[in-house]
C-alpha positions as CSV (number, residue, x, y, z in Angstrom):
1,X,-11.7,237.2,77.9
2,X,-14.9,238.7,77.2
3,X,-14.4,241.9,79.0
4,X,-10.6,242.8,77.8
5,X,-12.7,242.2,74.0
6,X,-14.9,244.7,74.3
7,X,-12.2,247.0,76.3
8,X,-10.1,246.6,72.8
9,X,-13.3,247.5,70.9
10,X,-13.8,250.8,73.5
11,X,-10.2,251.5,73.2
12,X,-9.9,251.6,69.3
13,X,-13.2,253.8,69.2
14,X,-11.5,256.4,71.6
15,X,-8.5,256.0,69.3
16,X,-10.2,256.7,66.3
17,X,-11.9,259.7,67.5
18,X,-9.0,261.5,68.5
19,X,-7.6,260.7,65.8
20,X,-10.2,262.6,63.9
21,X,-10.2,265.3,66.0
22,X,-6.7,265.9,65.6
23,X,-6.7,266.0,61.8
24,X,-10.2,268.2,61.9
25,X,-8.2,270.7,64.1
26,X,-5.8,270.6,62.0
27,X,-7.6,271.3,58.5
28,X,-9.6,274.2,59.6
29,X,-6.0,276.0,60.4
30,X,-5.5,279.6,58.3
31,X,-2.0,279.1,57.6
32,X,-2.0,281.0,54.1
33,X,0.4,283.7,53.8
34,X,0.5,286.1,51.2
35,X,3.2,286.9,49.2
36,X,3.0,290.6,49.3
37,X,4.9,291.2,53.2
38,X,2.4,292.7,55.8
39,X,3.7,296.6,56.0
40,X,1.8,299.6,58.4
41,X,-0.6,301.3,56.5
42,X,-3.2,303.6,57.7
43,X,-3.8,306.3,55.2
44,X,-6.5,309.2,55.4
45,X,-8.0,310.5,51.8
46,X,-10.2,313.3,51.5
47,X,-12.0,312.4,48.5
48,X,-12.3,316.1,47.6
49,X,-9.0,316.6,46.9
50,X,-9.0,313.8,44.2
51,X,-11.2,314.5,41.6
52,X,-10.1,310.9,40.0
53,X,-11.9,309.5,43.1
54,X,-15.2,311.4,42.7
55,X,-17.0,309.2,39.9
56,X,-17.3,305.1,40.3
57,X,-14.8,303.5,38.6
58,X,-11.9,306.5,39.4
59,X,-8.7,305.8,40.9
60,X,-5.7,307.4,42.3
61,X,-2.1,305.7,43.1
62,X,-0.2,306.6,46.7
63,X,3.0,305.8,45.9
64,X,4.5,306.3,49.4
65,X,1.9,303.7,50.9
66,X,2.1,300.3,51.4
67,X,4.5,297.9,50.4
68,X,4.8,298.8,46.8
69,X,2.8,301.9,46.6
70,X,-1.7,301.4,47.4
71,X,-3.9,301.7,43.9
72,X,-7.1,303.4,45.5
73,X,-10.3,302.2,42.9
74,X,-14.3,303.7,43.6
75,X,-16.1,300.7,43.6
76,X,-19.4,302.3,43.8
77,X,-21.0,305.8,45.1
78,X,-20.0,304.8,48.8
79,X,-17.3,301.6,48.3
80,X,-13.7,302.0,47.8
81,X,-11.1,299.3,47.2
82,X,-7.9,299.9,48.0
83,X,-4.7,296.9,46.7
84,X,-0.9,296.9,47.1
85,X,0.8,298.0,43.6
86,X,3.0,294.5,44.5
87,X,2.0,291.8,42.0
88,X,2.0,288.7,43.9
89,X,3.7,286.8,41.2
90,X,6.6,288.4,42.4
91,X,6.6,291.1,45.4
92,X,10.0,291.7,45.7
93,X,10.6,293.3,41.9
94,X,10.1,296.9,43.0
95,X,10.1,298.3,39.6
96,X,7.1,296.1,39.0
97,X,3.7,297.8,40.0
98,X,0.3,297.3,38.9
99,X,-1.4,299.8,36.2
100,X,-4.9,300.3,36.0
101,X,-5.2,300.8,32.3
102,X,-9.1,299.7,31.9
103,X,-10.7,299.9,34.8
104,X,-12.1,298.0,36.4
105,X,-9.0,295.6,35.3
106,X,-5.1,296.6,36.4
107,X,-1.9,294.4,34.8
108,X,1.2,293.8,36.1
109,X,3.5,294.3,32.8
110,X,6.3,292.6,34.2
111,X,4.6,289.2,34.1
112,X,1.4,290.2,32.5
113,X,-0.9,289.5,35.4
114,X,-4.6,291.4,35.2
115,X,-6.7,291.6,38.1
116,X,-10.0,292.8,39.2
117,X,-10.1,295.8,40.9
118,X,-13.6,295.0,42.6
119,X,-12.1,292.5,44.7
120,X,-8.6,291.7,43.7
121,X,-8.7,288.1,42.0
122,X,-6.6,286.9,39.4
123,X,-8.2,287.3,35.7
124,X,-5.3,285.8,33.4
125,X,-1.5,285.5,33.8
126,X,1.1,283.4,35.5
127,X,-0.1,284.6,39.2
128,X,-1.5,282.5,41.7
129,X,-2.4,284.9,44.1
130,X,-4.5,287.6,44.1
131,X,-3.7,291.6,45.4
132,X,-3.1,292.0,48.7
133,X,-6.0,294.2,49.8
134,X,-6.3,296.9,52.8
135,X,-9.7,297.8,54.5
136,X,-11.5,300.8,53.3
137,X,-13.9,302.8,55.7
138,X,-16.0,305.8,53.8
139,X,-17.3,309.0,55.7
140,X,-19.5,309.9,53.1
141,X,-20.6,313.0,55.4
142,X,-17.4,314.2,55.6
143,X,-16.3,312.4,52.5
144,X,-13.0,311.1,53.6
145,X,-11.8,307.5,53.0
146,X,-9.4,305.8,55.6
147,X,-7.3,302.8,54.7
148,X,-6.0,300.5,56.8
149,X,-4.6,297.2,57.3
């Protein structure tokens, strides 16, 4: 009697710790999606050509980029940003884009959204999300910005 007691006791300590270690496993999961669908991009700039681009806090808009059209912001003399025009709030309204009016702030007029440009999070409005953001890689030597996703 002794013995199957303290097999119980093992029994419900191996229980509970698998247990755990199921619903750690599960909690550390990335399942967020973001509204704004995942679309191709990879986009080439040469920052010459843009004179918007030359001075921190320019930007530029490529329209045919994207899922919505790519808002290109100069974060600082070698860091770009680069956002989907979607607002998150609601992706699928293609007549819907984000402006830059003050940088470094852009608004969605549609639902009056405004975002920061420096990293994409939601300042004031209705959206719960924030941009959908591409990765920038400067060539200062050659002074061409690539975007990708």
């Amino acid at each position: 009697m002794i013995k199957r007691f303290s097999s119980m006791k093992l029994f419900r300590k191996i229980f509970v710790f698998l247990a755990l270690m199921v619903l750690l496993q599960n909690s550390c999961r990335n399942d967020y999606k973001h509204p704004v669908p995942d679309v191709y991009v990879d986009l080439l700039v040469n920052i010459n050509t843009h004179y918007e681009l030359q001075n921190v806090n320019g930007f530029i808009y490529k329209n045919d980029y994207g899922f919505n059209g790519i808002v290109i912001f100069r974060y600082s003399l070698n860091e770009f940003m680069a956002f989907d025009r979607a607002c998150p709030h609601h992706p699928y309204e293609y007549d819907c884009r984000i402006e830059v009016k003050e940088p470094p702030l852009a608004i969605d007029e549609c639902c009056s959204s405004r975002y920061l440009l420096l990293d994409g999070s939601v300042v004031d409005g209705p959206s719960k999300h924030p941009l959908k953001q591409y990765r920038t890689f400067f060539d200062a030597e050659r002074n061409y910005l690539q975007i990708t996703n």
